[in-house]
C-alpha positions in Angstrom: 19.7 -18.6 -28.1 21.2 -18.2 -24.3 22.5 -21.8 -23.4 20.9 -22.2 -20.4 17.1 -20.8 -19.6 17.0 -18.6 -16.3 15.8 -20.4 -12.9 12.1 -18.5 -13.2 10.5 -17.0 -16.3 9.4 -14.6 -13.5 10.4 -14.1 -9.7 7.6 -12.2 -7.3 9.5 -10.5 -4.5 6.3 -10.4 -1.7 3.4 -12.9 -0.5 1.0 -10.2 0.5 -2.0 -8.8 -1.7 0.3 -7.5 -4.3 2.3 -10.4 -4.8 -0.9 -13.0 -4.2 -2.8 -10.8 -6.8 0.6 -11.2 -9.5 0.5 -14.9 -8.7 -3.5 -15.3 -9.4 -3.1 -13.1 -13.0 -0.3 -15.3 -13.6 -2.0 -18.6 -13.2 -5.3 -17.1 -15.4 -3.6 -15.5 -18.4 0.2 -16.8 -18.3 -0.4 -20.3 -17.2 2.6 -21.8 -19.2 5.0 -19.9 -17.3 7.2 -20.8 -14.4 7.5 -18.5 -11.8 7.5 -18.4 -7.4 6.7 -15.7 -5.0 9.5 -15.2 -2.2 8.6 -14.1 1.1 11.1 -12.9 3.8 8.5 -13.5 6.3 7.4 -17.1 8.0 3.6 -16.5 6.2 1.9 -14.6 3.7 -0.2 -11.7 4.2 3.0 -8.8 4.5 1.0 -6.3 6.1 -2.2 -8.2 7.5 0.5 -10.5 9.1 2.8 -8.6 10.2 0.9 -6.1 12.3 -0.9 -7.7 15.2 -2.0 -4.2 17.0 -5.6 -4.5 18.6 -8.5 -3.7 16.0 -6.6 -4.0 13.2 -8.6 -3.6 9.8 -8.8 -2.3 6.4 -9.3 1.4 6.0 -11.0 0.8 2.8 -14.0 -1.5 1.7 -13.2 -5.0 0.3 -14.9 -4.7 -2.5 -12.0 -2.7 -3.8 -9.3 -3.6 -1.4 -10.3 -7.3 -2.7 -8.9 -8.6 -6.1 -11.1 -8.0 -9.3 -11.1 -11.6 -9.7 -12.2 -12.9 -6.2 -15.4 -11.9 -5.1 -15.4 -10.6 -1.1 -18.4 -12.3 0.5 -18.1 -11.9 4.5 -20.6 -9.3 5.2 -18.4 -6.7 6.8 -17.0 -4.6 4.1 -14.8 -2.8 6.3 -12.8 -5.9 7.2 -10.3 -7.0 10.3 -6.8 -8.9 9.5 -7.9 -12.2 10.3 -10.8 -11.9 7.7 -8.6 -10.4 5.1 -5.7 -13.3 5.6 -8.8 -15.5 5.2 -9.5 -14.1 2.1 -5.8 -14.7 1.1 -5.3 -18.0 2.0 -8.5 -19.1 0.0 -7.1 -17.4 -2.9 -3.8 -19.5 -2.5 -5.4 -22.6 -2.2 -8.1 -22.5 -4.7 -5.9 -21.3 -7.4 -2.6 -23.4 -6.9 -0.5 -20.6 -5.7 0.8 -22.0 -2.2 2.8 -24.4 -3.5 4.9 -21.8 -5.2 5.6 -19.5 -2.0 8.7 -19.8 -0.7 8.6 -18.4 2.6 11.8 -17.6 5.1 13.5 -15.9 1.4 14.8 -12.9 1.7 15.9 -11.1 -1.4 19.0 -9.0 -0.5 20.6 -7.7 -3.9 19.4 -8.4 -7.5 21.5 -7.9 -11.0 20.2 -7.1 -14.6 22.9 -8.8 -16.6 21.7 -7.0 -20.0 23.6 -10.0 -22.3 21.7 -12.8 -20.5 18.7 -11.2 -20.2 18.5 -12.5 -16.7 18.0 -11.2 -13.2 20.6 -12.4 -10.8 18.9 -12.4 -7.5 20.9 -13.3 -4.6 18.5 -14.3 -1.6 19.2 -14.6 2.1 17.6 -17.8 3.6 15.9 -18.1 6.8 19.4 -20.2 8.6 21.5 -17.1 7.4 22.7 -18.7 4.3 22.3 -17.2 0.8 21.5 -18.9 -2.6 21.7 -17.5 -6.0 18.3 -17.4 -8.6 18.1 -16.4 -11.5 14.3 -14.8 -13.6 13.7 -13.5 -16.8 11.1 -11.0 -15.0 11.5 -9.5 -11.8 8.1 -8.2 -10.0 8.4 -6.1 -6.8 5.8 -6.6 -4.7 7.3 -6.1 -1.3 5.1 -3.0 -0.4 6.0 1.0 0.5 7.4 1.0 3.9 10.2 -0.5 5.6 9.0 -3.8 7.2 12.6 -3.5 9.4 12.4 -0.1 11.1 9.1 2.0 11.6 9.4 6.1 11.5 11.5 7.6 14.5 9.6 10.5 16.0 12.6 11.3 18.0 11.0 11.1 21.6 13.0 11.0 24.5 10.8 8.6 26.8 14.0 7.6 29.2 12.1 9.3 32.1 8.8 6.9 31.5 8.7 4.0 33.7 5.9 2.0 32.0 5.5 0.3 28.8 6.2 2.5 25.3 5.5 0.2 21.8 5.1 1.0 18.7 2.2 -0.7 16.1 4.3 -2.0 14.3 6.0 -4.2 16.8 3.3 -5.0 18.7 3.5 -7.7 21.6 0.1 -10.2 21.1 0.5 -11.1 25.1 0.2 -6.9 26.3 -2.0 -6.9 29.1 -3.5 -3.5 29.3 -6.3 -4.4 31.3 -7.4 -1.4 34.1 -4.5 0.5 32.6 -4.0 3.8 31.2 -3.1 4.0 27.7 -2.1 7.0 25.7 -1.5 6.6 21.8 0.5 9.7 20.2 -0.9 10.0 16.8 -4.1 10.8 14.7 -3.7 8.7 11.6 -5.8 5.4 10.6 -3.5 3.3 13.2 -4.3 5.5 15.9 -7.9 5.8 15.1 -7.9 2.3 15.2 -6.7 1.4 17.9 -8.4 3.5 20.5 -11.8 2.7 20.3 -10.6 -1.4 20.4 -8.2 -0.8 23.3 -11.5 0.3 25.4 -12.9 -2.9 25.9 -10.0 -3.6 28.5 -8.2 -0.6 28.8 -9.3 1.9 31.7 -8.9 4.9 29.9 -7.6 5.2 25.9 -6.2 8.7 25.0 -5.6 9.5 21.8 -2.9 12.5 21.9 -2.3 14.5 18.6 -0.6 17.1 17.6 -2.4 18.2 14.3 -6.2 16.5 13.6 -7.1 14.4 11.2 -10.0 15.0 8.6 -12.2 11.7 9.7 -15.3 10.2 7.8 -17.8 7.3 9.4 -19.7 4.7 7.2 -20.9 1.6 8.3 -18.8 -1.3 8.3 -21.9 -3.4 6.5 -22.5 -2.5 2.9 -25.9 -3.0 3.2 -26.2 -2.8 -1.0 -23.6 -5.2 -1.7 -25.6 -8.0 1.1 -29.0 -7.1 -0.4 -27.4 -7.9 -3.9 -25.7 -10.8 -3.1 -29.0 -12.3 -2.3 -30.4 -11.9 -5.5 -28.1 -11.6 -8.1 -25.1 -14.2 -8.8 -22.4 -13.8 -6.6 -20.0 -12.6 -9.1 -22.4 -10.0 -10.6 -23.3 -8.8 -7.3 -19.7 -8.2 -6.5 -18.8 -6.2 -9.9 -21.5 -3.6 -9.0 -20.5 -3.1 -5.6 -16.9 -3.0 -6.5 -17.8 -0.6 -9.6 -20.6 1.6 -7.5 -17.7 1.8 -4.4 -14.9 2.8 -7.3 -17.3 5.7 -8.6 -17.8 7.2 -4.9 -14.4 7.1 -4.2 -13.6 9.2 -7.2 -16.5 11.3 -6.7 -15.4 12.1 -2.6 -11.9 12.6 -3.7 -12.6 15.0 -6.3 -15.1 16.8 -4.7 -12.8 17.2 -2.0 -10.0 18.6 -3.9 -12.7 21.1 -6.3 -15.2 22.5 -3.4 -13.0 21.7 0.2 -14.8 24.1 2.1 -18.4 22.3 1.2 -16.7 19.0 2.0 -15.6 20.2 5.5 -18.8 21.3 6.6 -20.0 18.1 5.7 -16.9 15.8 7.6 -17.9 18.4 10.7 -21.4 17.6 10.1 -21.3 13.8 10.3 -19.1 14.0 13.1 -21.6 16.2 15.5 -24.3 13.6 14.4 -22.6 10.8 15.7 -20.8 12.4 18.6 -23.2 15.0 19.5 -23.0 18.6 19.9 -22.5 18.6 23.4 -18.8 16.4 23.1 -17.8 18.1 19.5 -14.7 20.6 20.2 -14.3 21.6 17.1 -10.5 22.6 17.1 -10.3 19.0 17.3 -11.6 17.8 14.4 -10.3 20.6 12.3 -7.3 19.9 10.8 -4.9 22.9 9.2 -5.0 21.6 5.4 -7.9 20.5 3.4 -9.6 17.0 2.9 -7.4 15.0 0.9 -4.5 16.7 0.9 -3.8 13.9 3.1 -5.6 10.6 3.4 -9.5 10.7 5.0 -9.5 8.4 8.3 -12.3 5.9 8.4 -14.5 5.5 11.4 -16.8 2.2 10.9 -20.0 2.2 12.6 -18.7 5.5 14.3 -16.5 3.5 16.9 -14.0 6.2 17.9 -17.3 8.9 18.4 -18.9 5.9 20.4 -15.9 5.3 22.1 -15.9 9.3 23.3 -19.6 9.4 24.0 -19.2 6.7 27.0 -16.1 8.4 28.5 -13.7 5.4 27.6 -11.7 7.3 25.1 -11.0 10.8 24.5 -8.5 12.9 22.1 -6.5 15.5 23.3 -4.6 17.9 21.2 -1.1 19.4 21.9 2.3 19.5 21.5 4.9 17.0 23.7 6.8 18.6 25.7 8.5 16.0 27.5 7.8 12.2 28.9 7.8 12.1 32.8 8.3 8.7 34.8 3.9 8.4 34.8 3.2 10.1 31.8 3.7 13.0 29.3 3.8 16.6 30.1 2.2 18.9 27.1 3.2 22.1 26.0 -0.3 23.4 27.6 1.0 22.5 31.4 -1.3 19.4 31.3 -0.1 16.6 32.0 -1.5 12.9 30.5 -1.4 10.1 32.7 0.0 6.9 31.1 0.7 2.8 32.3 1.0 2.5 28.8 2.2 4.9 25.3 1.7 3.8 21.7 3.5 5.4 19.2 1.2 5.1 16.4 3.5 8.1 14.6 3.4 6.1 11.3 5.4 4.3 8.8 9.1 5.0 6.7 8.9 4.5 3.0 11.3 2.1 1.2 11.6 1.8 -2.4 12.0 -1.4 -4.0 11.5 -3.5 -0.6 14.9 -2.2 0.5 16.8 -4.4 -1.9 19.8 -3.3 -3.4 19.5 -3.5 -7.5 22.0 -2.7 -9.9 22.1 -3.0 -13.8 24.8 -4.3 -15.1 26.7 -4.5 -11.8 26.0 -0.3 -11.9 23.5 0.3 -8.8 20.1 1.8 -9.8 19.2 4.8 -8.2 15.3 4.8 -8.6 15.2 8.7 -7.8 16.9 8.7 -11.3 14.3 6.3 -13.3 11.1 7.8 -14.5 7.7 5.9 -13.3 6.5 4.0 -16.7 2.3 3.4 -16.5 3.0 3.4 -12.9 4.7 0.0 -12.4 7.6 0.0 -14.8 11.0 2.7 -14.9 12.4 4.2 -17.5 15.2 2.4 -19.5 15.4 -0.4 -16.8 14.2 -3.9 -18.4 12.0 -6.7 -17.2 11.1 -5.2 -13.8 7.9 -3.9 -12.4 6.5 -2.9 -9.1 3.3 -2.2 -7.6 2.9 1.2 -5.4 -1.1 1.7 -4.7 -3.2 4.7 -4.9 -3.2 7.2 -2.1 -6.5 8.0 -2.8 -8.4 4.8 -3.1 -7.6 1.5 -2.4 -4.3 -0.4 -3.4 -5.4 -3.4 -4.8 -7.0 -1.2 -7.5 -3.1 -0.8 -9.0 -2.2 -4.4 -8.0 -5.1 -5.5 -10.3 -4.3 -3.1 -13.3 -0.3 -3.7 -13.2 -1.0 -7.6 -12.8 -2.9 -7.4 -15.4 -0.5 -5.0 -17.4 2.4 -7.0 -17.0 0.5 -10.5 -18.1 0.0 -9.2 -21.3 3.8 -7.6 -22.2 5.1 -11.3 -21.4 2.0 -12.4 -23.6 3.3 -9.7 -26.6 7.4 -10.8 -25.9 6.4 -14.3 -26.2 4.6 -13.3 -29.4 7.7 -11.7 -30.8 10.1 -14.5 -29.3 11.3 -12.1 -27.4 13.1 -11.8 -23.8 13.5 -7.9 -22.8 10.8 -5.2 -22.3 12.8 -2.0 -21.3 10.7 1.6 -21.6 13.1 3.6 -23.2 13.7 7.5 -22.3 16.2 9.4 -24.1 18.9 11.7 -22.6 17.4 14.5 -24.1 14.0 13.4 -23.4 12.6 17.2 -22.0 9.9 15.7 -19.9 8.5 18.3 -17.4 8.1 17.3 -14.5 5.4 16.7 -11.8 5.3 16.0 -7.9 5.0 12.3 -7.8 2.7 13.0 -4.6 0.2 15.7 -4.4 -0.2 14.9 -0.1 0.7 16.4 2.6 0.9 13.4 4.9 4.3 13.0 6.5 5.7 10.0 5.5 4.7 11.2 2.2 6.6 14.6 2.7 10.0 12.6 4.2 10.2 9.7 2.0 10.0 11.6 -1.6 13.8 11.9 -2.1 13.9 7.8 -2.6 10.9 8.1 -4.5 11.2 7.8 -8.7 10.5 10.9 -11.0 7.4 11.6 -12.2 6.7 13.5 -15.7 3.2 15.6 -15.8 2.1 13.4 -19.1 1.6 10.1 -19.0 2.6 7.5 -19.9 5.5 8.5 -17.7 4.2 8.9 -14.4 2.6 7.2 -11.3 -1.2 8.4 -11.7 -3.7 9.0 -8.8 -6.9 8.5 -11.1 -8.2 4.8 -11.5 -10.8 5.5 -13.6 -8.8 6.1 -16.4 -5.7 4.4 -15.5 -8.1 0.9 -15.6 -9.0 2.2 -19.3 -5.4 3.0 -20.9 -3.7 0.4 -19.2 -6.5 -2.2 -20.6 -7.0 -0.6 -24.1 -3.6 0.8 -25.1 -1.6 -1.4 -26.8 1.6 -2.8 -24.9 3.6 -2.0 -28.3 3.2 2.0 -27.9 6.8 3.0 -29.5 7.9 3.9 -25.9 8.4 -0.2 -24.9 11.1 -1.9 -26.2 11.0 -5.6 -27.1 14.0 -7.4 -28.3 16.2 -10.6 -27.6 19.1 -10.4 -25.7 22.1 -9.5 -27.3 20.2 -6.5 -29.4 20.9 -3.3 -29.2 18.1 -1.8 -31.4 14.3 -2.3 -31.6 13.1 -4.8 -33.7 13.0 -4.0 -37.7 9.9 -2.0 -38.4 9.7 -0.6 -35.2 10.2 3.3 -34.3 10.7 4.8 -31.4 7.9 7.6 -30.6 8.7 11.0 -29.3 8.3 10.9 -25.5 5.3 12.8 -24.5 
């Protein structure tokens, strides 16, 4: 027995859905253990706080951007931040979890001291000072980008003598009333932001240099309404969720199996809403297939609406340089600005940026193996959450919350206080690209990213369908997952370690 028990029996780095959606499993299937969530920022919400950019939304439906447990019930399915932090904070309140937030915490470094089994987390609080926790379990639920530093495009805007900001950084008071506003980019921040800029703005111009493949639905799911006027709310809400979970699979794969039939279609939808008249098809026809990066949602065909009326348009060209009232394009046009957005997306970070080490050794997570998507190879008692790229995050939240409940569940069981996947040398895994996108923050943030083996259970899957199923069904004891008290060195008697597959 260690002499003293750890701080936390668990420690969840992140107050936004991931780490909200930890805290909620926690409090249903681990109720006896002691944990708290720390959050660098002054409030929960990590990304539907921290952005404050006109329009902002989900780009996927709350039935499956909303928890598994918590039934969405605004009628927009397509959701803006302040409904979505809405959502949030009656999750922390209903269930107990505020209370256990620490907010103004920032964790800087943590250490896996292997004969304590014990994370040593040093965290950086919000007067500059640092304090030292310790946590049996370590979730990481601190997002994919960096929260610090947004991606540089490298544009030289000296010359420009109004207002340039990025998204990410966006000033609440910006007056762009009467003003011209051009916004350099064509992914889901961009094509957000246009058509909700026009209400003020006197012109919105989105400038891209490559298209995006864009889709419209209605931002009502008039299904999931109709059914939650019949059918108990929770019922209601599993269909929708389930009948939203299936399409998404469906689009995704039909996409990748048949992409010409799917881009006739995209092109299809868009003509109807825009009308043939406005369609320029160069436009809205990007160089790689659907899918190969992620779709861009339109609700209720804003951005098309937005065009139609002569408020917004999108241009397409290259920069080739920023003058003191605008930008000049490689085509000899020349864009007219008061104000530029650089909506030219996000940098990855791994692990929320934190410096981890293992036995005072750093960890180099381009090194580690993905484990069921949320744990590494031969690195104990830590997990993260890193969504799907094809549907909607929460999705993994859910399944790795759930995951992770029930290997504290099997340690307790065993009396137990390590869980480490463990990977021999000579494992001979082949590998597989841990991203199958194009998308460029995809494209420069992979050398940070963990390894990825083509069979699971070592890799980070895109599928789930059946991710949901093995993670539920398949026993947490699977050979590959060690549990043992600290100070072992070998599994427990009776257990054998399974070839890795």
């Amino acid at each position: 027995m260690l002499a003293t028990a750890p701080d936390f029996d668990m420690l969840i780095v992140g107050a936004g859905i991931s780490g909200i959606g930890m805290a909620a499993h926690m409090e249903m299937q681990c109720p006896g253990k002691n944990y708290t969530i720390l959050e660098m920022r002054d409030n929960l919400g990590g990304t539907w706080d921290l952005f404050k950019y006109p329009g902002i939304r989900s780009d996927s439906d709350m039935h499956t951007l909303g928890f598994v447990f918590e039934p969405w019930k605004h009628e927009k399915s397509i959701a803006d931040a302040p409904s979505i932090m809405d959502y949030l904070n009656t999750i922390v309140d209903e269930r107990g979890i505020r209370d256990k937030i620490r907010t103004g915490h920032k964790v800087i470094s943590t250490d896996w001291r292997s004969d304590e089994a014990r994370w040593h987390v040093t965290v950086q609080l919000a007067d500059g000072s640092q304090t030292l926790m310790t946590a049996n379990f370590l979730y990481l639920a601190s997002g994919y980008y960096d929260y610090d530093e947004p991606y540089d495009a490298g544009f030289d805007t000296g010359a420009f003598k109004g207002q340039v900001i990025h998204p990410q950084f966006y000033p609440e008071d910006l007056d762009y009333a009467g003003k011209k506003v051009v916004v350099i980019g064509s992914g889901a921040t961009a094509v957000t932001i246009v058509p909700s800029m026009t209400d003020k703005a006197a012109h919105v111009t989105m400038l891209q240099r490559t298209p995006t493949w864009m889709f419209s639905r209605p931002a009502k799911d008039r299904l999931a309404n109709f059914l939650r006027k019949i059918l108990p709310e929770k019922l209601a809400y599993k269909i929708t969720r389930w009948k939203n979970i299936k399409m998404q699979d469906f689009a995704f794969k039909q996409a990748r199996s048949r992409p010409e039939r799917v881009k006739k279609a995209l092109k299809k939808s868009i003509v109807q809403s825009l009308g043939e008249d406005k369609f320029h098809e160069p436009t809205f026809t990007p160089p790689y297939d659907p899918w190969d990066q992620r779709l861009c949602l339109v609700p209720d065909a804003d951005l098309f609406e937005a065009m139609k009326s002569g408020k917004a348009d999108i241009v397409t060209a290259k920069i080739s340089r920023f003058t003191e009232t605008g930008i000049e394009l490689d085509n000899g046009d020349h864009l007219e600005a008061d104000i530029i957005i650089t909506a030219t997306g996000l940098k990855l970070a791994i692990a929320g940026k934190i410096a981890v080490s293992q036995d005072g050794e750093p960890v180099d997570f381009a090194e580690r193996f993905y484990y069921k998507g949320c744990m590494f190879s031969n690195l104990p008692n830590l997990a993260v959450v890193f969504g799907y790229l094809n549907a909607s995050w929460t999705l993994r939240a859910d399944v790795n919350s759930d995951y992770i409940c029930r290997v504290l569940k099997a340690m307790d069981a065993k009396g137990c206080d390590i869980a480490e996947p463990v990977l021999p040398d000579d494992h001979g895994l082949e590998e597989d690209d841990i991203f199958d996108f194009s998308s460029g923050y995809i494209q420069r943030g992979k050398h940070i990213m963990p390894r990825n083996a083509v069979a699971y259970p070592w890799r980070l899957n895109q599928e789930y369908i059946s991710d949901r199923k093995i993670m539920r069904d398949s026993p947490v004891e699977d050979g590959l997952l060690s549990l043992r008290k600290a100070g072992a060195n070998s599994l427990h008697e009776g257990e054998k370690m399974e070839p890795a597959t």
